[in-house]
CHARMM internal coordinates of N, CA and C (Angstrom, degrees):
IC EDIT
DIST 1 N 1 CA 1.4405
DIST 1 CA 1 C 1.5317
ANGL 1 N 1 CA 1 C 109.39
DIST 1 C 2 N 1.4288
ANGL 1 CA 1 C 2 N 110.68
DIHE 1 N 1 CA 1 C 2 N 126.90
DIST 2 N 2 CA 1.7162
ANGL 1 C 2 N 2 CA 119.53
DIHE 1 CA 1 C 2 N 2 CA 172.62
DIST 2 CA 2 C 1.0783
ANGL 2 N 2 CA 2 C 112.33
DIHE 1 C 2 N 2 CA 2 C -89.01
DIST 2 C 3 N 1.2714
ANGL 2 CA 2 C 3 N 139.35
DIHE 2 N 2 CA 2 C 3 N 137.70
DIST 3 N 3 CA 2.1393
ANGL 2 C 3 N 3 CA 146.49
DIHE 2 CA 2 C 3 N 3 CA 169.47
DIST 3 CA 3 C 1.2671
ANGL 3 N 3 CA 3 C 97.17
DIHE 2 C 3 N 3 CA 3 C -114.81
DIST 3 C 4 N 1.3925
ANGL 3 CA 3 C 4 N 132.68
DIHE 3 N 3 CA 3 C 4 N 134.36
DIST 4 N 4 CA 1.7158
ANGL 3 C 4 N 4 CA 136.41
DIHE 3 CA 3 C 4 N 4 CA 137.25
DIST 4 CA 4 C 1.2654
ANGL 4 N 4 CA 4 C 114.76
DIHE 3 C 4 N 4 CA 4 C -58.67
DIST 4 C 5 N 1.3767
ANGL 4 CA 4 C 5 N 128.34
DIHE 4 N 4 CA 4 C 5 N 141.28
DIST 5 N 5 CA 1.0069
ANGL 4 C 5 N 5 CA 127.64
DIHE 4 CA 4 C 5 N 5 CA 172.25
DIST 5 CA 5 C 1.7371
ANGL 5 N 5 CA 5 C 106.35
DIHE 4 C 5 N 5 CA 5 C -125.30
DIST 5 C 6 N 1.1950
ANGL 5 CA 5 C 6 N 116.46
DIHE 5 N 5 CA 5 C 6 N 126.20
DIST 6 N 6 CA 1.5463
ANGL 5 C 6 N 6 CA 105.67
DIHE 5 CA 5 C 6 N 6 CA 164.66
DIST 6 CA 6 C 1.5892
ANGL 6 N 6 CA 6 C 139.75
DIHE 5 C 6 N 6 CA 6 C -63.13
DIST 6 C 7 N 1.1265
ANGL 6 CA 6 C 7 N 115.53
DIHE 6 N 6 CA 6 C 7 N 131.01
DIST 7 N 7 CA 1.7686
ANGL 6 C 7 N 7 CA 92.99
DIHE 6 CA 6 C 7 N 7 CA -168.80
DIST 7 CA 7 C 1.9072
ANGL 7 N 7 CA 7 C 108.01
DIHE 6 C 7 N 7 CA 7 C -139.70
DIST 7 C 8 N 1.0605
ANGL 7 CA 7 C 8 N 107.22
DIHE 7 N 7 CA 7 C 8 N 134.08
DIST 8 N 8 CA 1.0721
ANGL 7 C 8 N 8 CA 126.85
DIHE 7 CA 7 C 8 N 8 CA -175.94
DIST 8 CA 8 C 1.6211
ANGL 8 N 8 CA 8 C 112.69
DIHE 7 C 8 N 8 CA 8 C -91.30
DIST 8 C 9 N 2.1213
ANGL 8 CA 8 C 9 N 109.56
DIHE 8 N 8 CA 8 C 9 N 111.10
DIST 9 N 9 CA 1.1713
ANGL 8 C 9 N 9 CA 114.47
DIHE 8 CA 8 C 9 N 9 CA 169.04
DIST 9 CA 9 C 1.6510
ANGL 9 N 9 CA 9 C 111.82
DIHE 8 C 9 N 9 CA 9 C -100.91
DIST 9 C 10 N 1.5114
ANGL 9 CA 9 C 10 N 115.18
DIHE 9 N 9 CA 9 C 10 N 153.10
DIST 10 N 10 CA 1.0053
ANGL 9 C 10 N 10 CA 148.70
DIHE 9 CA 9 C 10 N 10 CA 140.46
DIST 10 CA 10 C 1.0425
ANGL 10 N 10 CA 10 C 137.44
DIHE 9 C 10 N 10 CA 10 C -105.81
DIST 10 C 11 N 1.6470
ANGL 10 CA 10 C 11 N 125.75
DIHE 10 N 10 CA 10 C 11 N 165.29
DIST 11 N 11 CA 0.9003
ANGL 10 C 11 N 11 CA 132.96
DIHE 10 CA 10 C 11 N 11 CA 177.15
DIST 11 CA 11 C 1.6745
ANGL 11 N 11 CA 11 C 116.11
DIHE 10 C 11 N 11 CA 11 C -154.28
DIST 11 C 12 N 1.9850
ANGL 11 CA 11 C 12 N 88.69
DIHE 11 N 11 CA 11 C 12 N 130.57
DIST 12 N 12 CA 1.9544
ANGL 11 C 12 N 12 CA 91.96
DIHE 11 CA 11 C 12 N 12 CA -171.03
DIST 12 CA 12 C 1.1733
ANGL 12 N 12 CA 12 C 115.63
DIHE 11 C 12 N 12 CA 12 C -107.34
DIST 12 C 13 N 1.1432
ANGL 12 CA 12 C 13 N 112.21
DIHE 12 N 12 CA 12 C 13 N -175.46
DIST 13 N 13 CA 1.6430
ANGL 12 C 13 N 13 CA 126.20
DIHE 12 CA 12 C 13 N 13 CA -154.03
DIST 13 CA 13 C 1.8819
ANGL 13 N 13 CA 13 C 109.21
DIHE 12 C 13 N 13 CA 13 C -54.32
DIST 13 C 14 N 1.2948
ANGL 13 CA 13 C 14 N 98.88
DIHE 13 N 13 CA 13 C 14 N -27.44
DIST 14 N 14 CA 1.4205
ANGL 13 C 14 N 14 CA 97.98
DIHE 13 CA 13 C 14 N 14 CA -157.91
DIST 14 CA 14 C 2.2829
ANGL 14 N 14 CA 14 C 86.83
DIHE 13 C 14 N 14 CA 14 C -102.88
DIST 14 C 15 N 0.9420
ANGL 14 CA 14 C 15 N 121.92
DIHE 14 N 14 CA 14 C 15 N -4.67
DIST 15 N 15 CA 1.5060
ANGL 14 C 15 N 15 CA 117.51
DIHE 14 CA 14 C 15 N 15 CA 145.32
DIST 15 CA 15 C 2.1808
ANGL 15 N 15 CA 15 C 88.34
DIHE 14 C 15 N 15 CA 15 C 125.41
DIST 15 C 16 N 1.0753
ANGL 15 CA 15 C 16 N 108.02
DIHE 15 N 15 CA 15 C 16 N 5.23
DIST 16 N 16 CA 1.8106
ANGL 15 C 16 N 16 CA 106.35
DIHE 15 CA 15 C 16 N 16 CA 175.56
DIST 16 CA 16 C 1.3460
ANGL 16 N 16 CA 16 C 103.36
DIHE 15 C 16 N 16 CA 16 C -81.80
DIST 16 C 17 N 1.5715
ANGL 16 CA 16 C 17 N 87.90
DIHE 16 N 16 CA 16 C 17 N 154.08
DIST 17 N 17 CA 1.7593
ANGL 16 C 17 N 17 CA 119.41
DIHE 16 CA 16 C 17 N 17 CA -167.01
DIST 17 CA 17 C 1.4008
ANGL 17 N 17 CA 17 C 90.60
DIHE 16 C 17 N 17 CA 17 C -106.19
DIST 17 C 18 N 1.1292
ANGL 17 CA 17 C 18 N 107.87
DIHE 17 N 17 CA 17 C 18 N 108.41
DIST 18 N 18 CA 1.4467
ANGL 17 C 18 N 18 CA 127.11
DIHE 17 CA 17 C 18 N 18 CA 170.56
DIST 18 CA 18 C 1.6476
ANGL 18 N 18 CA 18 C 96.10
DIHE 17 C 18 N 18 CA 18 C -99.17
DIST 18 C 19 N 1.7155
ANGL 18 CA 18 C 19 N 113.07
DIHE 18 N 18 CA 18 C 19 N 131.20
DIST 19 N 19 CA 1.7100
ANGL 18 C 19 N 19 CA 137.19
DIHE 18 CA 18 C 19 N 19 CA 177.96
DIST 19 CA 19 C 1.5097
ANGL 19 N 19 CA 19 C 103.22
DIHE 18 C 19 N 19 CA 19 C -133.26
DIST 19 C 20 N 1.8022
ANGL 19 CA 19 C 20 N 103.01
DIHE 19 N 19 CA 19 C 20 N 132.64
DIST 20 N 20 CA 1.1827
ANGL 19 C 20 N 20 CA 111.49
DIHE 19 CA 19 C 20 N 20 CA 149.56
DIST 20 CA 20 C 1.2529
ANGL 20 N 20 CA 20 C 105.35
DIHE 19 C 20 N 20 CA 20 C -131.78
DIST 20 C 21 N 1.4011
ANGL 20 CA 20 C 21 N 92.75
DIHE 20 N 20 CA 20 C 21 N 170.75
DIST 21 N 21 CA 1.4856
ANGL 20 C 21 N 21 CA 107.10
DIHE 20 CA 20 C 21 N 21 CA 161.02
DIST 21 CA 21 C 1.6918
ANGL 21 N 21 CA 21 C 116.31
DIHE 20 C 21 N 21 CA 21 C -121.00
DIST 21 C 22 N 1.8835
ANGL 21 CA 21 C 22 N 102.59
DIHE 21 N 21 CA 21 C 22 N 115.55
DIST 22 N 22 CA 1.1557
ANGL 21 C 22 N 22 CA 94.18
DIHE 21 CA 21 C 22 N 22 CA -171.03
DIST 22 CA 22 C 1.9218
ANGL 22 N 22 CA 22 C 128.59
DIHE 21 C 22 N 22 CA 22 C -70.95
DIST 22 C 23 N 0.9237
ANGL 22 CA 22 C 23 N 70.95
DIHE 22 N 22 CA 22 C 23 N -0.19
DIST 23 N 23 CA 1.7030
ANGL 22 C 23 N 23 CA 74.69
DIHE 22 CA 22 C 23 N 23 CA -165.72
DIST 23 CA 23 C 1.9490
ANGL 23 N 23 CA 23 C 99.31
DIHE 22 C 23 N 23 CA 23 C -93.22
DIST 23 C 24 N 0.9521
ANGL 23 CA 23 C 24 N 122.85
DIHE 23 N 23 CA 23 C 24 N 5.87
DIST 24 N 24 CA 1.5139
ANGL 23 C 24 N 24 CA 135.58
DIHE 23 CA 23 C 24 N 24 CA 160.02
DIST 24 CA 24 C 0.8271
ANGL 24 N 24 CA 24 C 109.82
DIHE 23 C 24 N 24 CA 24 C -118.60
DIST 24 C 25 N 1.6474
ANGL 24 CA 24 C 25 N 121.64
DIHE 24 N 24 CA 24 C 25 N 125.33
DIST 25 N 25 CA 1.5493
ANGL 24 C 25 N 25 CA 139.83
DIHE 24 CA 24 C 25 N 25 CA 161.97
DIST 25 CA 25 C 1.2005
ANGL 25 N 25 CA 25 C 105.50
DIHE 24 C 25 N 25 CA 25 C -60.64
DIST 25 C 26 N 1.5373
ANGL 25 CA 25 C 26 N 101.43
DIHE 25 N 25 CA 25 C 26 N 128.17
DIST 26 N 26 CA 1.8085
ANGL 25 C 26 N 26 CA 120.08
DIHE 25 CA 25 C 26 N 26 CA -178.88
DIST 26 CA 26 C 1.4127
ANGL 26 N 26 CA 26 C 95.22
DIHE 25 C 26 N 26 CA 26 C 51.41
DIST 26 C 27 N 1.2383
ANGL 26 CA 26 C 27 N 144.74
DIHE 26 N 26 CA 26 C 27 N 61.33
DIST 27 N 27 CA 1.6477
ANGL 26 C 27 N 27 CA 120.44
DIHE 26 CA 26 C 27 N 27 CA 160.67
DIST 27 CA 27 C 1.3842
ANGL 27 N 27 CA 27 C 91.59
DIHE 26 C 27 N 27 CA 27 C -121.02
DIST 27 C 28 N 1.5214
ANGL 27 CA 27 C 28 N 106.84
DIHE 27 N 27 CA 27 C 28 N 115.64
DIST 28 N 28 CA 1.5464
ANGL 27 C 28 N 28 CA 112.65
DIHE 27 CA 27 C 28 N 28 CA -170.21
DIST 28 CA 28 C 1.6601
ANGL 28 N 28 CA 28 C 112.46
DIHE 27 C 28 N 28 CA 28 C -153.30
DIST 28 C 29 N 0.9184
ANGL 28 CA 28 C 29 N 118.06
DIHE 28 N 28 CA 28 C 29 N 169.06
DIST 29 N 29 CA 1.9393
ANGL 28 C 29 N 29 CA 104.42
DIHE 28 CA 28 C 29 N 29 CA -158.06
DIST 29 CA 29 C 1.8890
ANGL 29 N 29 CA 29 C 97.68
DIHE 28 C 29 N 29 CA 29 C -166.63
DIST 29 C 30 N 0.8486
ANGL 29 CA 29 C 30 N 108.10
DIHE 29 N 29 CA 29 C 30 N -164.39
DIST 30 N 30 CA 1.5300
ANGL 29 C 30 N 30 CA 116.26
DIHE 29 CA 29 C 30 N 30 CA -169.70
DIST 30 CA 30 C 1.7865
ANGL 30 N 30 CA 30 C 108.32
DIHE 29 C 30 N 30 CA 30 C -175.77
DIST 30 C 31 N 1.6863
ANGL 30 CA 30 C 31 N 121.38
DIHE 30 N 30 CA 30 C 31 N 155.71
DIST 31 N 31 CA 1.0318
ANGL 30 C 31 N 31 CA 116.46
DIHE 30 CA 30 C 31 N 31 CA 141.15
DIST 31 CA 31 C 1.5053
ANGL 31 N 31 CA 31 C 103.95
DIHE 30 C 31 N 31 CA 31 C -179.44
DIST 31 C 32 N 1.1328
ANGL 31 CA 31 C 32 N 111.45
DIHE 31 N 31 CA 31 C 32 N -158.75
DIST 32 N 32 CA 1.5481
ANGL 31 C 32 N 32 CA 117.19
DIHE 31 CA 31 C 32 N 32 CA -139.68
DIST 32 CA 32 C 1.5572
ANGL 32 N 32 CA 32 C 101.78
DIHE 31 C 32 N 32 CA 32 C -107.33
DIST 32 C 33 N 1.4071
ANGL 32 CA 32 C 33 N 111.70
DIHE 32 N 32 CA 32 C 33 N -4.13
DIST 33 N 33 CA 1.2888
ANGL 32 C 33 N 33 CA 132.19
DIHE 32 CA 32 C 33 N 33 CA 171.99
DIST 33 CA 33 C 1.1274
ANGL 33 N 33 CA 33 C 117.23
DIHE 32 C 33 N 33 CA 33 C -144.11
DIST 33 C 34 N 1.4157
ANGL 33 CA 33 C 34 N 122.94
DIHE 33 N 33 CA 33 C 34 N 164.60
DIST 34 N 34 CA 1.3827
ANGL 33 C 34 N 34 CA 113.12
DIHE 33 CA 33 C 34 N 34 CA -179.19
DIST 34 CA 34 C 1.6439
ANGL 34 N 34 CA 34 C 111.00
DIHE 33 C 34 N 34 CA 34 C -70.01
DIST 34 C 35 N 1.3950
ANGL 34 CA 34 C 35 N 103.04
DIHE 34 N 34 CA 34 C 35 N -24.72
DIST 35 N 35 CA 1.7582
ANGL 34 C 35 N 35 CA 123.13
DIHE 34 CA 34 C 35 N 35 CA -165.43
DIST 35 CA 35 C 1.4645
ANGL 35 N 35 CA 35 C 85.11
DIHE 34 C 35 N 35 CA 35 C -47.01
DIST 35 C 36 N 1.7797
ANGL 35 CA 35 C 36 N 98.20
DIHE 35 N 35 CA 35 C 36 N -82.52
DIST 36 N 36 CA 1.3480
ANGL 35 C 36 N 36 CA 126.36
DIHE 35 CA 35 C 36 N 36 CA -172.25
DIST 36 CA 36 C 1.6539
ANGL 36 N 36 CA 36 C 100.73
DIHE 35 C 36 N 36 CA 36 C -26.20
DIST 36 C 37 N 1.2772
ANGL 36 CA 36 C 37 N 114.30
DIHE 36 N 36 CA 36 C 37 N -79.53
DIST 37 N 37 CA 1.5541
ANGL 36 C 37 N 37 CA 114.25
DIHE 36 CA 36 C 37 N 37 CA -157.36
DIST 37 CA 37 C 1.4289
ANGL 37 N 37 CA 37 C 97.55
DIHE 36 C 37 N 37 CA 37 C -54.28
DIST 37 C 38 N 1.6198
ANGL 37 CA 37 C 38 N 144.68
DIHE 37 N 37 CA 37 C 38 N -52.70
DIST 38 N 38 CA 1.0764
ANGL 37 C 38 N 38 CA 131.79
DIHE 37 CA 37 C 38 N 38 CA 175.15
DIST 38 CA 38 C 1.7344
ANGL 38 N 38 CA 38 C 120.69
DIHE 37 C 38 N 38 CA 38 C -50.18
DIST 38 C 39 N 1.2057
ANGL 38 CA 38 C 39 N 133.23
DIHE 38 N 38 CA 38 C 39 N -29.67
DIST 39 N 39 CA 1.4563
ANGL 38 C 39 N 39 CA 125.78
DIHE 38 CA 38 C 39 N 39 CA 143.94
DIST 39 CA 39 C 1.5151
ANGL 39 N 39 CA 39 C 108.72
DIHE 38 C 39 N 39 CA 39 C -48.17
DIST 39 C 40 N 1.1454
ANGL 39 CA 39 C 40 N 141.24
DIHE 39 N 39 CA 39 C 40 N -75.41
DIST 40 N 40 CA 1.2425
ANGL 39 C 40 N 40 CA 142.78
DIHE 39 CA 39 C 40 N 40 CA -140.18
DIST 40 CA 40 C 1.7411
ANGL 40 N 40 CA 40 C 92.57
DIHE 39 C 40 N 40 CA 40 C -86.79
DIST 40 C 41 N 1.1365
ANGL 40 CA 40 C 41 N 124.47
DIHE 40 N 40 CA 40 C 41 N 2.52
DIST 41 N 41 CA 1.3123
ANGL 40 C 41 N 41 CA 118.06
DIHE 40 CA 40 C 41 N 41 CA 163.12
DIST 41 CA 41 C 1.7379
ANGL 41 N 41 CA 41 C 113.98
DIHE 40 C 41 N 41 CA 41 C -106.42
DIST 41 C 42 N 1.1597
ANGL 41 CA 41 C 42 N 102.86
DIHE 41 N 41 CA 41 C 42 N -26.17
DIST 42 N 42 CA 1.6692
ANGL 41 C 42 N 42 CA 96.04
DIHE 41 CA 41 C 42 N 42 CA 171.95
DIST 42 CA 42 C 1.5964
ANGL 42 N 42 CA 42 C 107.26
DIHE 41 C 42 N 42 CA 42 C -70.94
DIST 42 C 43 N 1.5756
ANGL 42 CA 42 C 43 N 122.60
DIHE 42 N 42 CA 42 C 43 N -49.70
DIST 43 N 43 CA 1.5911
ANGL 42 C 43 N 43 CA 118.07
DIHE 42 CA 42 C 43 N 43 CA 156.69
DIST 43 CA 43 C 1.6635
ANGL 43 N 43 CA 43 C 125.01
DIHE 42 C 43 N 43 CA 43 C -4.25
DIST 43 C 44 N 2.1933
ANGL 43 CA 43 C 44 N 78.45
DIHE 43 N 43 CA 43 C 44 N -75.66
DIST 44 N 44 CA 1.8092
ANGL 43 C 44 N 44 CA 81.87
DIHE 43 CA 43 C 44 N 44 CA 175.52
DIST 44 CA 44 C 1.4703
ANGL 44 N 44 CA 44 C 113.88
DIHE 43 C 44 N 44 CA 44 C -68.68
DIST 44 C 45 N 0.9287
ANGL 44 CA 44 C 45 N 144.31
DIHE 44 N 44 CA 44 C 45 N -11.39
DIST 45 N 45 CA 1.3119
ANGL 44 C 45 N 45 CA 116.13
DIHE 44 CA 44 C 45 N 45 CA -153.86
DIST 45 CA 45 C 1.8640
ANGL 45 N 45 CA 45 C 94.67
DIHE 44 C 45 N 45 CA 45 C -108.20
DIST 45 C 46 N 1.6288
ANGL 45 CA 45 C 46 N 105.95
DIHE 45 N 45 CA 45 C 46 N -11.34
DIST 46 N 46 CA 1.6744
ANGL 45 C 46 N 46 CA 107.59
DIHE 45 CA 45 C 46 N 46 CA 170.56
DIST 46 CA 46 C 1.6060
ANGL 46 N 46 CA 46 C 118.71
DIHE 45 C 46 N 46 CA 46 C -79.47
DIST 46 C 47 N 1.7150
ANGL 46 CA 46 C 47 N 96.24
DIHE 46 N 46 CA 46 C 47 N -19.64
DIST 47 N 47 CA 1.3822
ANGL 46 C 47 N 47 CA 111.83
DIHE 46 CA 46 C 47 N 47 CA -174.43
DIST 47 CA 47 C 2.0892
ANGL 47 N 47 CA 47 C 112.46
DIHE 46 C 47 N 47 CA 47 C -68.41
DIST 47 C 48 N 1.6614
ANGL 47 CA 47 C 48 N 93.91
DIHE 47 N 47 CA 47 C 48 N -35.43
DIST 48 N 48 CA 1.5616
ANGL 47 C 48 N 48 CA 113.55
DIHE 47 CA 47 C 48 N 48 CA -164.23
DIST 48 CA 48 C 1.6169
ANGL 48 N 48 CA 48 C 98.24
DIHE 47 C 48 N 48 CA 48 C -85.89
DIST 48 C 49 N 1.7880
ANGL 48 CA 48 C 49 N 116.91
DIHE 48 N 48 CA 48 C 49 N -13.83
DIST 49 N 49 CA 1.5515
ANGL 48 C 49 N 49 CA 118.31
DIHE 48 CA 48 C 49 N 49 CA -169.88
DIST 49 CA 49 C 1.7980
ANGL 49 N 49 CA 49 C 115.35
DIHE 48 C 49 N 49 CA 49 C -100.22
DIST 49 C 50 N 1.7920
ANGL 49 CA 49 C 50 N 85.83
DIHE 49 N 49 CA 49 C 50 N 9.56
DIST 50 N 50 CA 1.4756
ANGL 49 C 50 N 50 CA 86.35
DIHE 49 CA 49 C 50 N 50 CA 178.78
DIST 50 CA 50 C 1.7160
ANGL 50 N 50 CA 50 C 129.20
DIHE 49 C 50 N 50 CA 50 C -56.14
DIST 50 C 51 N 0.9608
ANGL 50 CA 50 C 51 N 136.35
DIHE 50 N 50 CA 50 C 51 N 154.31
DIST 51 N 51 CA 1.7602
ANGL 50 C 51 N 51 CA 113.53
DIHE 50 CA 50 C 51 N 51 CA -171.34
DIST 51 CA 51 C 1.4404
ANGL 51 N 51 CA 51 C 112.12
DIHE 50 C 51 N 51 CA 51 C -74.90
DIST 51 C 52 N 1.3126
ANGL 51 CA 51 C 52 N 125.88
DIHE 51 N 51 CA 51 C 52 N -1.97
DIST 52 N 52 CA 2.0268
ANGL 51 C 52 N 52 CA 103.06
DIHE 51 CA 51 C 52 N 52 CA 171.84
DIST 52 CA 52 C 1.3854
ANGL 52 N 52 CA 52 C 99.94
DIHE 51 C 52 N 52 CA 52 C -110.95
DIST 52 C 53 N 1.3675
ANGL 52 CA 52 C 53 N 116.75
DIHE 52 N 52 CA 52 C 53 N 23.34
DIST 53 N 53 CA 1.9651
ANGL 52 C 53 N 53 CA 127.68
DIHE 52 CA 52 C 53 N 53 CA 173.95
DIST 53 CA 53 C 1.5214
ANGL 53 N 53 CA 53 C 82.75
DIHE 52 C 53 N 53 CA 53 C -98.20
DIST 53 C 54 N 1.6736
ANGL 53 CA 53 C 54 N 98.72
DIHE 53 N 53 CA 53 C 54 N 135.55
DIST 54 N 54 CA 1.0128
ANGL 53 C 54 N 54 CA 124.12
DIHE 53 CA 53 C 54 N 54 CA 144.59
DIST 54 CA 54 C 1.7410
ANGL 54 N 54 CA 54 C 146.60
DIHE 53 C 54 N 54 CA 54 C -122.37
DIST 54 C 55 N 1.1803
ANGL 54 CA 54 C 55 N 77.42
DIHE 54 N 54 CA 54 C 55 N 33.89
DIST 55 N 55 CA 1.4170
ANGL 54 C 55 N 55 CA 106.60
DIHE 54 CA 54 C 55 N 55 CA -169.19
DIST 55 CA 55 C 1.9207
ANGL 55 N 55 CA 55 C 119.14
DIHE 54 C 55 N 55 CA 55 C -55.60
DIST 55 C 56 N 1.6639
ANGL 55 CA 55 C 56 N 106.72
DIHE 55 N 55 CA 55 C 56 N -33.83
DIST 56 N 56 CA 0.9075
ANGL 55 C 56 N 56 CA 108.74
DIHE 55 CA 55 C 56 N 56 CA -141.06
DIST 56 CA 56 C 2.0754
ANGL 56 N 56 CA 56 C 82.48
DIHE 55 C 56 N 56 CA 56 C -90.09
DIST 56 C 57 N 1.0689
ANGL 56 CA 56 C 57 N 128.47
DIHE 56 N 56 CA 56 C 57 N 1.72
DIST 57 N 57 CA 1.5179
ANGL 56 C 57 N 57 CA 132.91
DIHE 56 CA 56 C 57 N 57 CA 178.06
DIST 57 CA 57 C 1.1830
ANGL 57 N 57 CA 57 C 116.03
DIHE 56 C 57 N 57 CA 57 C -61.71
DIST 57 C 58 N 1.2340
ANGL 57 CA 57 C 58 N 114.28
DIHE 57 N 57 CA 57 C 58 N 9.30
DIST 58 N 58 CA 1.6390
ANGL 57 C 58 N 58 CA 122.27
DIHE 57 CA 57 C 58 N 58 CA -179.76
DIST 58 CA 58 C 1.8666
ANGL 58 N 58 CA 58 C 112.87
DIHE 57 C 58 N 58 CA 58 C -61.59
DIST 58 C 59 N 1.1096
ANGL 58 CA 58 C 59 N 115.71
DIHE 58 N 58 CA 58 C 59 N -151.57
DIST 59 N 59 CA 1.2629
ANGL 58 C 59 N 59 CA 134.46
DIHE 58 CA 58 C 59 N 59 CA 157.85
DIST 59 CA 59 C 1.3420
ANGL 59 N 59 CA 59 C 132.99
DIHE 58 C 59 N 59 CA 59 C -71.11
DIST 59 C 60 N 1.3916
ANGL 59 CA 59 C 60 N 99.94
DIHE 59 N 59 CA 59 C 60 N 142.82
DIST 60 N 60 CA 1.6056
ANGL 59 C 60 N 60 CA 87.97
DIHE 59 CA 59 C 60 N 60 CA -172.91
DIST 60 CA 60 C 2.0341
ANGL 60 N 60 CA 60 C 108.96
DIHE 59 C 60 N 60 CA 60 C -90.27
DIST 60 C 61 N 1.5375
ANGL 60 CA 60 C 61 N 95.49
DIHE 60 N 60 CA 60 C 61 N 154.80
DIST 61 N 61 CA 1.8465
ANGL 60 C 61 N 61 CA 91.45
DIHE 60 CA 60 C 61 N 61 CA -171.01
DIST 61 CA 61 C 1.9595
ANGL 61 N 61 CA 61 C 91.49
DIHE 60 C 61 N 61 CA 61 C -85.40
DIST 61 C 62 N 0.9175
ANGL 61 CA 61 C 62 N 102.71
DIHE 61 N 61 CA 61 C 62 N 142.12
DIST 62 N 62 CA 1.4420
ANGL 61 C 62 N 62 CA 110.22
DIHE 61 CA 61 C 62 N 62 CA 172.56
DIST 62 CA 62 C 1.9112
ANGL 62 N 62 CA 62 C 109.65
DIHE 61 C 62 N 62 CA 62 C -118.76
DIST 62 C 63 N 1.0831
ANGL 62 CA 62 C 63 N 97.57
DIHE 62 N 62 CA 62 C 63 N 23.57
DIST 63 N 63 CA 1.7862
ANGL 62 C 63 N 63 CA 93.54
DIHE 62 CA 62 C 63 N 63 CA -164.79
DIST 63 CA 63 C 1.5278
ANGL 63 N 63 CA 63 C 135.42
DIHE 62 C 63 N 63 CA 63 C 107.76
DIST 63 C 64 N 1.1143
ANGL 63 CA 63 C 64 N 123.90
DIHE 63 N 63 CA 63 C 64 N -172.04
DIST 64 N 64 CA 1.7301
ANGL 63 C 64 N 64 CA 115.37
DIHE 63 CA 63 C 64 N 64 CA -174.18
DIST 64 CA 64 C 1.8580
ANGL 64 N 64 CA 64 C 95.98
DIHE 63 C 64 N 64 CA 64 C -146.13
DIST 64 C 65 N 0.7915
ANGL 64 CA 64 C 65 N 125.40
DIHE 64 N 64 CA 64 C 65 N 164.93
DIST 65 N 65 CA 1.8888
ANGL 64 C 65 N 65 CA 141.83
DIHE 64 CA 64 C 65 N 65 CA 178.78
DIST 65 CA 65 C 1.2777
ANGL 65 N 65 CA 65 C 120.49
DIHE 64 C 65 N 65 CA 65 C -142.91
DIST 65 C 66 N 1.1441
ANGL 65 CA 65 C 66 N 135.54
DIHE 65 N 65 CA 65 C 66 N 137.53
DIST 66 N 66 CA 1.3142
ANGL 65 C 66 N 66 CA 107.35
DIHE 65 CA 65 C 66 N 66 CA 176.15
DIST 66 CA 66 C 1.9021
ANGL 66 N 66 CA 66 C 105.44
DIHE 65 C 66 N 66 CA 66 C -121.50
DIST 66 C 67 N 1.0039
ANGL 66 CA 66 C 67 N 119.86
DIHE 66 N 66 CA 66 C 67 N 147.13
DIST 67 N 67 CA 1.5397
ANGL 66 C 67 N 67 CA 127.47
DIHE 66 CA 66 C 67 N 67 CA 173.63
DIST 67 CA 67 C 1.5449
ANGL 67 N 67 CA 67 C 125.02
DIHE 66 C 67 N 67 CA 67 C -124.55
DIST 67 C 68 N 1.3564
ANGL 67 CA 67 C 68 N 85.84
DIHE 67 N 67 CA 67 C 68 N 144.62
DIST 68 N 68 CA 1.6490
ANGL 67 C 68 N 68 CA 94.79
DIHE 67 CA 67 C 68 N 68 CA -176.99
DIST 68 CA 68 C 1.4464
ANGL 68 N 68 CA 68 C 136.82
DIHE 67 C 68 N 68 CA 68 C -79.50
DIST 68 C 69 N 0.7359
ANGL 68 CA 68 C 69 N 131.65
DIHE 68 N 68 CA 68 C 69 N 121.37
DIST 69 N 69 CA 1.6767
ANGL 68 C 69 N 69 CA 133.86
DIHE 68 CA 68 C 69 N 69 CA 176.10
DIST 69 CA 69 C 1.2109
ANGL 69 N 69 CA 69 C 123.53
DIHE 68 C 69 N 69 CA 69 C -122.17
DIST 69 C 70 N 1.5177
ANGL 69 CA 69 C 70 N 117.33
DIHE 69 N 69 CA 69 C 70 N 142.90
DIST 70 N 70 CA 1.3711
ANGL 69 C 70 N 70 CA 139.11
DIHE 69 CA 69 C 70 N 70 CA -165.70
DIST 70 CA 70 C 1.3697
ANGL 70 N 70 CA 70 C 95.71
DIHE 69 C 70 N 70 CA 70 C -78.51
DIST 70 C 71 N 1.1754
ANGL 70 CA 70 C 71 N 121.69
DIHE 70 N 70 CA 70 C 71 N 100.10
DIST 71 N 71 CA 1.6336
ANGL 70 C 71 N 71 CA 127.13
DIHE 70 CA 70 C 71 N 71 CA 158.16
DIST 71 CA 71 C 1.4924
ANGL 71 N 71 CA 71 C 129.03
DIHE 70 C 71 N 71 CA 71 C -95.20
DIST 71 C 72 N 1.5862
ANGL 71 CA 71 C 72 N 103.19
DIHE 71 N 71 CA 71 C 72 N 111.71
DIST 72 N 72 CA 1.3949
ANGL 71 C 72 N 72 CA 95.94
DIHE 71 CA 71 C 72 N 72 CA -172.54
DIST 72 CA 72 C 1.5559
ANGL 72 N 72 CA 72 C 146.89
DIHE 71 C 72 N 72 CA 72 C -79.09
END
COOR INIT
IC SEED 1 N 1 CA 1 C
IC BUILD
């Protein structure tokens, strides 16, 4: 059986691809490419789907929005 999981990239000051996956508590990964961090995030997120993890009982992702604000 296959699941999608949604996952949220970033990127920090010093140029790393920071990945989570929101719908797993703490399941979060990094790498030096997006490639890379997307391997090292499917890892974690097989690592958190083991069967006595229950990690994945979190919340469900319903999407992202983005809004505007007056920055001064």
């Amino acid at each position: 059986m296959k699941r999608n999981f949604p996952i949220i990239i970033e990127q920090d000051d010093d140029g790393i691809f920071i990945v989570e996956c929101p719908t797993i508590k703490g399941c979060r990964s990094y790498g030096h490419s997006i490639e890379e961090a997307m391997v090292n995030m499917r890892e974690a997120i097989e690592a958190c789907l083991e069967p006595e993890d229950t990690c994945i009982n979190g919340p469900r992702f319903l999407g992202w929005r983005e809004i505007e604000v007056a920055v001064p």
